[in-house]
C-alpha positions as CSV (number, residue, x, y, z in Angstrom):
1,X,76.4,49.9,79.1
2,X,79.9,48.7,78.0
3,X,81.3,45.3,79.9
4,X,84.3,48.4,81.1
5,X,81.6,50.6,81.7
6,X,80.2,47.7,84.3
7,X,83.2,46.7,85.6
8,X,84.1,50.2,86.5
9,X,80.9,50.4,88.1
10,X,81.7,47.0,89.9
11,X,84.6,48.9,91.1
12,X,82.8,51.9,91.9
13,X,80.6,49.7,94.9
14,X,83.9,48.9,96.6
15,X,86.6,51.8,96.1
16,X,89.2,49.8,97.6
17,X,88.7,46.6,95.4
18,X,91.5,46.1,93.1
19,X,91.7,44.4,89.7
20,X,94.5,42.6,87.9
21,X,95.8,44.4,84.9
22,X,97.9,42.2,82.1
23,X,99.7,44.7,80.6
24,X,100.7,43.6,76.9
25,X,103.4,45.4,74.1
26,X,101.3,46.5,71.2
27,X,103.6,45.9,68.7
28,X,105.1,43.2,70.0
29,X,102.7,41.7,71.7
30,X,105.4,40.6,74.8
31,X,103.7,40.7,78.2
32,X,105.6,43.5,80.1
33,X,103.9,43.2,83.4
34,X,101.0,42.7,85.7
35,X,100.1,45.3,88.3
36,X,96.6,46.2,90.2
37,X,93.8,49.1,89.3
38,X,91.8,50.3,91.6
39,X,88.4,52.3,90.3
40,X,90.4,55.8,90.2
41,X,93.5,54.2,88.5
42,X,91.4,52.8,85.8
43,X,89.2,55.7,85.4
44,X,92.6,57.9,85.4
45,X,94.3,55.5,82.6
46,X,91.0,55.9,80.2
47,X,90.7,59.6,80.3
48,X,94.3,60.3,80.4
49,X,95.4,57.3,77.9
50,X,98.5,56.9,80.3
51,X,98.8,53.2,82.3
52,X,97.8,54.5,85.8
53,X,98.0,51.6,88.2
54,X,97.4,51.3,92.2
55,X,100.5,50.2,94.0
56,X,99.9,47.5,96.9
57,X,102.8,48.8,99.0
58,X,102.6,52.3,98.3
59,X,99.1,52.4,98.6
60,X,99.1,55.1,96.2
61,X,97.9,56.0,92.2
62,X,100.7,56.1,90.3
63,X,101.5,56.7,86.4
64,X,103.3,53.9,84.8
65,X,106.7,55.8,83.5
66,X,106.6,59.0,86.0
67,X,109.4,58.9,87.8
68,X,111.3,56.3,85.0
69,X,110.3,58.8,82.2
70,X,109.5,54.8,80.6
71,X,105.4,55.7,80.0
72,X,103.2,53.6,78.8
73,X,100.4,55.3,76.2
74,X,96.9,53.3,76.2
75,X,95.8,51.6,72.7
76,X,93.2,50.1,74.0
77,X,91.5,47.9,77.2
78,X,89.8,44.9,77.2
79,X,88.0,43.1,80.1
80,X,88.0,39.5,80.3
81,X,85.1,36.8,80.3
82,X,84.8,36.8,84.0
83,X,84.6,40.5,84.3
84,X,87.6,40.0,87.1
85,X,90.9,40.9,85.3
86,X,92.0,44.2,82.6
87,X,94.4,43.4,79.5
88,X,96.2,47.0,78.7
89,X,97.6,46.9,75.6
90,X,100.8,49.7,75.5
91,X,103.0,51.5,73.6
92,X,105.8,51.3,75.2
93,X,108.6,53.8,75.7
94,X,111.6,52.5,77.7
95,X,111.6,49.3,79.4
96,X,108.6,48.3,81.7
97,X,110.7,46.6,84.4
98,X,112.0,48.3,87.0
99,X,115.1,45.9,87.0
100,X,115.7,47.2,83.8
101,X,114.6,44.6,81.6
102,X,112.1,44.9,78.9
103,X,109.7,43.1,80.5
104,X,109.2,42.2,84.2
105,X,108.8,38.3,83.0
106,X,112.6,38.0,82.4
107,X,112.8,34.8,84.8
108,X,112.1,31.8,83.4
109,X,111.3,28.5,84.8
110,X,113.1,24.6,84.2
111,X,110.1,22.8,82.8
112,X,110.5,18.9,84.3
């Protein structure tokens, strides 16, 4: 068994535990945002190779780009060392903000 194959399974004991997913320009390699997975939005994104996340204040699936038309097509996903947290690496059609901006870490802040 894979480590994704065991962290799905992880997720698959608790259906309502959520996972952070790093979601990371594969060309670019910019961060375009963080958002949560749940084990049916993660199971979605691998079979359908679109980023399909779990929305906190929704509490609802939803597909990265479907009501934007700004989807984001899987390359690949990688667990990290803890087995806690997902790095998505996209292509990326549109923006990934909502704001508008091409990636939702737009907001720097004054070191010192």
């Amino acid at each position: 068994m894979s480590a994704l194959d065991s962290a799905v399974a992880e997720l698959l004991k608790d259906p309502k535990a959520l996972i952070p997913a790093i979601v990371q320009d594969a060309t670019s390699h910019e961060v375009l945002m963080l958002a949560y997975m749940n084990t049916e939005s993660l199971q979605l994104t691998l079979q359908s190779g679109k980023a399909t996340f779990f929305s906190r204040s929704r509490n609802e699936i939803w597909v990265k780009g479907a009501t934007s038309g700004h989807y984001q097509e899987v390359v690949s996903v990688a667990l990290d060392c803890d087995g806690d947290a997902l790095l998505i690496v996209v292509n990326q059609s549109g923006v990934a903000c909502h704001t508008g901006q091409k990636s939702c870490f737009h907001q720097p802040l004054a070191l010192g």
